[in-house]
NULUMTI-348771 format. One record per residue (C-alpha): residue in one letter; x, y, z. Coordinates in steps of 0.5 Angstrom, whole numbers, plus 500, padded with zeros to 3 digits. Last residue first. Layout:
BEGIN
aXYZ...
***
This chain:
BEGIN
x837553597x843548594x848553594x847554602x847547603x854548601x855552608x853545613x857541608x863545610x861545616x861537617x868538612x872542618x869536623x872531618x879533617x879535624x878529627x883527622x888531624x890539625x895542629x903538627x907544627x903550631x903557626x897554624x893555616x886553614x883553608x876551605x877549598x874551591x868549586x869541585x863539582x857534585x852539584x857544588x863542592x868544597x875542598x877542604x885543606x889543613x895546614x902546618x907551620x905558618x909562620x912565614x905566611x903565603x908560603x907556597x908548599x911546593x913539596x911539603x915537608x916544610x908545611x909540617x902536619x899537612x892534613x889534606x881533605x879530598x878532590x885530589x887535584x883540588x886539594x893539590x891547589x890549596x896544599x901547594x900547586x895542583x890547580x895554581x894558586x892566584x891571590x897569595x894572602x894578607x894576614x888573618x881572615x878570609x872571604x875568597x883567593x882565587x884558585x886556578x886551572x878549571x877556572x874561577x875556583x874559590x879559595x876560602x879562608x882561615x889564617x893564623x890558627x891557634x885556638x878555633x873560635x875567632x877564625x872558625x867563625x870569622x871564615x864561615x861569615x865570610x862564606x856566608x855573606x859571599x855566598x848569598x844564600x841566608x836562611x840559617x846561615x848563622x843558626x847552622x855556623x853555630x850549630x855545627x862549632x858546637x859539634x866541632x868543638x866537642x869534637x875537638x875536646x874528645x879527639x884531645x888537645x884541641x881545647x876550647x875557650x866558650x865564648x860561643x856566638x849565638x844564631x838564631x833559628
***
């Protein structure tokens, strides 16, 4: 399998047009960790993809449980960020209490949202698995109020799934 970059500039503004997006956004990221299990290498890959693919994001990256009470910060892109989050702590943390996706439309109506970038203004949060356990999130951050919805919820989780397939090899 080989992997092809798109420069294919997307829409968000229709659940048609982001699915469009995710579709191919899948066989990117498939071709990408096609025979590749170091997770670091395909978590950091994970994040430039989405990063330089998806319009109007601030921050894409992953927060990798290292205890069963804290998340530490993992391969990412954009801004430097929080290093330790708290399980049950912001959008990250709540995520992992949860052990499902949430779609945060206004970080400020957040209860405890934590700040790790002024601009950012709405999040989208994954959790990731292995073995059926919860071993961090997938992170993503706009600067646009309202950006991600449950099309996104779930195209972000099909990828995700793509990358946990990886642990599994």
């Amino acid at each position: 399998m080989t992997f092809h970059l798109s420069d294919t500039t997307y829409g968000t503004d229709t659940p048609q047009a982001k699915q469009a997006m995710y579709a191919d956004l899948r066989s990117q990221l498939a071709g990408l960790v096609h025979g590749e299990t170091d997770w670091i290498a395909n978590t950091a890959n994970f994040s430039s993809l989405v990063f330089n693919t998806m319009p109007g994001l601030n921050w894409a990256g992953f927060y990798f449980l290292k205890t069963q009470d804290e998340l530490v910060l993992g391969p990412f892109q954009g801004k430097p960020a929080c290093i330790r989050i708290k399980r049950g702590r912001g959008v990250c943390g709540t995520t992992v209490e949860k052990g499902e996706a949430i779609v945060v439309a206004d970080v400020h109506a957040f209860p405890g949202h934590i700040a790790c970038d002024v601009n950012s203004r709405s999040e989208l949060v994954v959790p990731v698995f292995s073995k059926g356990e919860i071993i961090g999130v997938f992170d993503l951050d706009s600067p646009l109020p309202n950006r991600f919805g449950q099309v996104d919820a779930e195209g972000i989780g099909s990828l995700v799934k793509i990358l946990e397939q990886t642990l599994e090899a």
